[in-house]
C-alpha positions as CSV (number, residue, x, y, z in Angstrom):
1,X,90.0,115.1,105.7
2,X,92.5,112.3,104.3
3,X,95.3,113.1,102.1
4,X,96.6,110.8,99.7
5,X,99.7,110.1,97.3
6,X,99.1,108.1,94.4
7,X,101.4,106.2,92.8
8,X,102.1,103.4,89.9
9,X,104.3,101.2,89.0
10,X,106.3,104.0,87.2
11,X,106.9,105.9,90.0
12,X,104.2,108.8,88.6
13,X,103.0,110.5,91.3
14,X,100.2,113.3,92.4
15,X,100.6,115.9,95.1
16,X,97.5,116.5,97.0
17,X,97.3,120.6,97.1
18,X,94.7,121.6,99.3
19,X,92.1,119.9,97.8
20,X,93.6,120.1,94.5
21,X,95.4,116.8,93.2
22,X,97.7,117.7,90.1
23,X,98.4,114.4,88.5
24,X,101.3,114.0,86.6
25,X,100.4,110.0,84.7
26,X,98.0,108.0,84.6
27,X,97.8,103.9,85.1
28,X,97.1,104.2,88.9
29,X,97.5,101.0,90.5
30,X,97.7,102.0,94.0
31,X,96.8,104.6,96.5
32,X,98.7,105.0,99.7
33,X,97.6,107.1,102.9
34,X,100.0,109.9,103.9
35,X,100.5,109.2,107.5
36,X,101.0,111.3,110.8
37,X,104.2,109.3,112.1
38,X,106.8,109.9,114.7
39,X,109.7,110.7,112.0
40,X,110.3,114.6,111.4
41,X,112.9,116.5,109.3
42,X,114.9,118.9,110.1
43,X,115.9,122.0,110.0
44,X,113.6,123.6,107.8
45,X,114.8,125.6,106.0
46,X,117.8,123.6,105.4
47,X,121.0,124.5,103.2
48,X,123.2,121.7,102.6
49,X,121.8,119.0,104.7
50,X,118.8,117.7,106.2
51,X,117.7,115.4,108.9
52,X,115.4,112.8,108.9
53,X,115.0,111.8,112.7
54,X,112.7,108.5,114.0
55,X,113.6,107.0,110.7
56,X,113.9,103.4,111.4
57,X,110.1,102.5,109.7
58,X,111.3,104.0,106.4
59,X,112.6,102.3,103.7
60,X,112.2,104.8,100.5
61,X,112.5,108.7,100.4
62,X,111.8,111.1,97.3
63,X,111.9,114.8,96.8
64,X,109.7,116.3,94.6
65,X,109.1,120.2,93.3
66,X,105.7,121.4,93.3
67,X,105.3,120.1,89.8
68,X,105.2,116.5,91.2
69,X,108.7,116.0,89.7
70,X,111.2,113.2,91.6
71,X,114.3,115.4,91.9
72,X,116.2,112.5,94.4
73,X,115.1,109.6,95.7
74,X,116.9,106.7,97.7
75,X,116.4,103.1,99.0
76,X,117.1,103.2,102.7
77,X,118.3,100.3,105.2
78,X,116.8,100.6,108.6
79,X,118.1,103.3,110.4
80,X,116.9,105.6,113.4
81,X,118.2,108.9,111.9
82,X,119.7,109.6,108.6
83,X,121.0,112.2,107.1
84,X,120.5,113.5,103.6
85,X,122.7,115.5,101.3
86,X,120.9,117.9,99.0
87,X,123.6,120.5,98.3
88,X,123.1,120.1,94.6
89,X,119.2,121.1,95.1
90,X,118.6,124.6,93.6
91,X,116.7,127.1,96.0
92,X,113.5,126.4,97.1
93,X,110.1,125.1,98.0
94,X,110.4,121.1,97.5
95,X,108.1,118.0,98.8
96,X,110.0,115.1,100.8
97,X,108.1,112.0,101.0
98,X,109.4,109.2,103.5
99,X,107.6,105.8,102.7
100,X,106.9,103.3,105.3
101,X,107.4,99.5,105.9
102,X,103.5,99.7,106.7
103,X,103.0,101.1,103.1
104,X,102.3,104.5,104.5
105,X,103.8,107.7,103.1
106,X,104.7,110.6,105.2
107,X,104.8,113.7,103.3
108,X,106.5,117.3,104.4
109,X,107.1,120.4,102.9
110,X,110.7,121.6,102.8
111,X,112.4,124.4,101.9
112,X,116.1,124.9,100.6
113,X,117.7,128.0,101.6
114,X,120.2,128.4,98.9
């Protein structure tokens, strides 16, 4: 099966859930493949920090509750491993999608400790 993000040109989104997608606007105007890459985060579950390792391929990331709502988001230069910090994230189950300069997105499922 292929997994997909969707995604305009107002940053509206939809979260694949199983095989689910809950779509939170409409006006699609693209549709990008979530990838298997070589970048990973870490740790999961995280607290204050997390780690994006292999990195130097992405140039966006966003986290996103389950709702499909962007909680934080950056533009990135290259760089091989970056770190991220999410202290002001409340406890939880969140979505971290790390988009490529192939115009692939990578999507994991983290979790904030407290």
């Amino acid at each position: 099966t292929l997994n997909y993000i969707l995604t305009n040109n107002f940053h509206c989104t939809t979260i694949e859930h199983d095989t689910i997608f809950v779509i939170n606007c409409g006006n699609t105007v693209n549709i990008n493949p979530i990838i298997k890459d070589e970048s990973f985060v870490a740790p999961n579950p995280f607290t204050e920090q997390l780690y994006v390792h292999n990195a130097d391929n992405i140039y966006f990331v966003e986290i996103m509750d389950y709702t499909g709502r962007i909680l934080w988001k950056k533009e990135l230069c290259k760089q091989n491993n970056l770190t991220l910090e999410l202290i002001n994230l409340n406890k939880g189950m969140y979505l971290i999608n790390l988009y490529t300069t192939d115009y692939g997105v990578s999507q994991h499922k983290i979790v904030k400790a407290n």
